[in-house]
VOGU-3710 file (C-alpha; in Angstrom, 3 decimals, decimal comma):
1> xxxxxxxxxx> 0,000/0,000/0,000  1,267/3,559/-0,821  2,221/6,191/2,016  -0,446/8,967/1,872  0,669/11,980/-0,026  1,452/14,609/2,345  -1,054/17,143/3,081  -1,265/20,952/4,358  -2,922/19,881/7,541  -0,263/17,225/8,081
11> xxxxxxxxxx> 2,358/20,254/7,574  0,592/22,109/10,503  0,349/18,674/12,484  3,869/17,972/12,251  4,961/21,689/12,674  2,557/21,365/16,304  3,912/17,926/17,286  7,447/19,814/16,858  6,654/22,636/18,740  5,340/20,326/21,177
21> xxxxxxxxxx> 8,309/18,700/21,431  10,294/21,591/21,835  12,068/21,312/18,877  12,765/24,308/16,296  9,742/24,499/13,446  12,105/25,282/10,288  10,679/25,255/6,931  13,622/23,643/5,361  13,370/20,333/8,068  9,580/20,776/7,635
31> xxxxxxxxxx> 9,689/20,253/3,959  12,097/17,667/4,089  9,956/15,188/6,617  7,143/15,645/4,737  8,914/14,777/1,124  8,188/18,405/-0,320  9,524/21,250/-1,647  9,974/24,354/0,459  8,380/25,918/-2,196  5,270/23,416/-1,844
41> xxxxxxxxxx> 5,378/23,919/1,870  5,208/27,876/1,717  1,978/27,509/-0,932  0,307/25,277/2,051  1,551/27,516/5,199  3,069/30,493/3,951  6,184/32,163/5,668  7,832/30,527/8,908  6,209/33,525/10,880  2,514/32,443/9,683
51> xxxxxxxxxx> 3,278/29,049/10,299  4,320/29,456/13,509  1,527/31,735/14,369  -0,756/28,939/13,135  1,078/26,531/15,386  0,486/28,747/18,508  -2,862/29,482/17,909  -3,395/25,540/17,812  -1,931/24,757/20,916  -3,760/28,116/22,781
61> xxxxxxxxxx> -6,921/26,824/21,079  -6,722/22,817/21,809  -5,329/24,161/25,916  -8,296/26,850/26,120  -10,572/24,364/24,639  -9,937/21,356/27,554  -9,503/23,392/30,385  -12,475/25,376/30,062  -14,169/21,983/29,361  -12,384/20,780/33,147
71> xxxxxxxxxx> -13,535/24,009/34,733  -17,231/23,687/33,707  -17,269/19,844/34,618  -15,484/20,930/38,383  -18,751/23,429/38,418  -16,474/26,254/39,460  -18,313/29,249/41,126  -15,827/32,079/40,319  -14,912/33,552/37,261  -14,116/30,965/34,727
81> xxxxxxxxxx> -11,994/33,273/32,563  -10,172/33,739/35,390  -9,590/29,859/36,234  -9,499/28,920/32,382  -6,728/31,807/32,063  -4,978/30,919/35,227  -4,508/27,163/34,522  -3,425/28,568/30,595  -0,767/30,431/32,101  0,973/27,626/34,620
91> xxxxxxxxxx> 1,087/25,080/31,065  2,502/27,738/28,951  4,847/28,604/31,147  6,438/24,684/31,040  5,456/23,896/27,692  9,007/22,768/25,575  8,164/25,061/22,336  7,517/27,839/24,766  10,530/27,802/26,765  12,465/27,224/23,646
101> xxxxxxxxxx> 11,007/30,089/22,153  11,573/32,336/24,505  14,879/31,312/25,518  16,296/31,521/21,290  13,683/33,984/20,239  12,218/36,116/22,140  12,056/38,813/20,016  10,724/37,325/17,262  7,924/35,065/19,148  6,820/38,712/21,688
111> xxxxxxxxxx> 6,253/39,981/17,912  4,109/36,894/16,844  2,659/36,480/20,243  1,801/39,864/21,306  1,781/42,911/19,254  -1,588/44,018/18,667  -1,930/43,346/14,529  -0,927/39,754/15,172  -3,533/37,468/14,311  -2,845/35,244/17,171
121> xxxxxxxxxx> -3,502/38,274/19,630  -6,676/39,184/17,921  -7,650/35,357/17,960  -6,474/35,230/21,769  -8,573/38,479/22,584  -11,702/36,918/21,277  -11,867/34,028/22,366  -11,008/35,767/25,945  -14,193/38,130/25,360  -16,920/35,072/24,645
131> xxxxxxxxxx> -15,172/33,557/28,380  -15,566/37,295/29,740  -19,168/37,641/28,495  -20,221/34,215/29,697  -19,124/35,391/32,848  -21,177/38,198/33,174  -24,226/36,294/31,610  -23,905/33,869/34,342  -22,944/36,380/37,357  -19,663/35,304/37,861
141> xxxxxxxxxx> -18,010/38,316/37,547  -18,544/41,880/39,210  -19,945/44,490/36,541  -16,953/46,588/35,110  -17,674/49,242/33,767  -15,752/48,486/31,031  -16,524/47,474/27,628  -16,614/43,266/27,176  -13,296/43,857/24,311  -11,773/46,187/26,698
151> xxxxxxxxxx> -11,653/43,977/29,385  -10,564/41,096/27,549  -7,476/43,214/26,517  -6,763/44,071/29,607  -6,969/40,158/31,052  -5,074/39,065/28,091  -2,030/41,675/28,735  -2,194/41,041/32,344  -1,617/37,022/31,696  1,179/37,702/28,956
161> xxxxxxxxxx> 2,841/40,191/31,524  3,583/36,827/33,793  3,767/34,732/31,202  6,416/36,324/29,168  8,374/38,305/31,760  11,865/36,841/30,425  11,211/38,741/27,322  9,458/41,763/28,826  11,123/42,069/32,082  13,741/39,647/32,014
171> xxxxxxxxxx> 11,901/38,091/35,059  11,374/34,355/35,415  7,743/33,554/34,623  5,029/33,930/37,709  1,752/31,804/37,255  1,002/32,363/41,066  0,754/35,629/40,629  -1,037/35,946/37,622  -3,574/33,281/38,985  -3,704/36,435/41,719
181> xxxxxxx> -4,263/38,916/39,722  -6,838/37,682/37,333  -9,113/36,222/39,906  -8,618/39,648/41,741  -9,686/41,389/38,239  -12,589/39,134/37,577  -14,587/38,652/40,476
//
């Protein structure tokens, strides 16, 4: 029987299990395990930077995805953004392609990570605002009078302020005190 020809979504699977892994997601390598072309590769997942953005947003989605799951099956009483957001923070902060990231670059994944026109941001912010509104639908949290985008920005920069303090602050990363903070924000 034939191997199945390789596919985009096996490109993005691979690049995930990878990152995963801890290991660095280069096209080149990429294109090689899967029997293509760089040039074949790039049509699928365009530049390194999209890719990896794509990878990220994966892993964020699959993590936010099961632990809000966990917290709604534990029937927590507080703010589930909160708990979904705190629980995010302690696995990103030991996940391999994380700490490899940050550790051989930082620069580059802050820029794909957390400037404001990234797509994973704006993906990250939203899917923090439906959590933030079903808060508030549900009483969870205290009404603030803020807007529900605003405060998901807010909650989102307060997390990535203790997730990525080696690249912001060159501090080591604090998931008790962002677990803190955001249940002292969303309450």
């Amino acid at each position: 029987m034939a191997e199945p020809k390789p596919t985009p979504l096996a490109a993005l699977e691979t690049a995930r299990k990878w990152f995963n892994q801890g290991r660095r997601i280069d096209i080149q390598g990429l294109a090689a395990e899967l029997g293509v072309s760089r040039v074949t590769l790039y049509r699928w997942v365009g530049t390194r930077d999209q890719l990896l953005t794509e990878v990220l947003w994966a892993s964020t989605d699959r993590a936010l995805s099961r632990l809000e799951n966990a917290v709604v099956a534990e029937q927590v009483s507080s703010s589930h953004t909160a708990e979904v957001l705190s629980r995010w923070a302690a696995e990103v902060i030991g996940h391999a392609g994380v700490r490899r990231l940050q550790a051989e670059e930082g620069e580059m994944f802050a820029r794909l990570a957390m400037l404001n026109h990234s797509e994973f941001q704006r993906r990250l912010i939203g899917r923090v605002a439906r959590l933030i509104a079903a808060d508030r639908e549900r009483g969870r949290i205290t009404d603030i009078d803020l807007e529900v985008d605003e405060l998901a920005y807010a909650t989102v920069r307060i997390a990535e302020s203790f997730i990525h303090a080696p690249a912001i602050t060159g501090n080591a990363p604090d998931p008790d005190s962002n677990a803190r903070v955001l249940h002292a924000l969303l309450r």
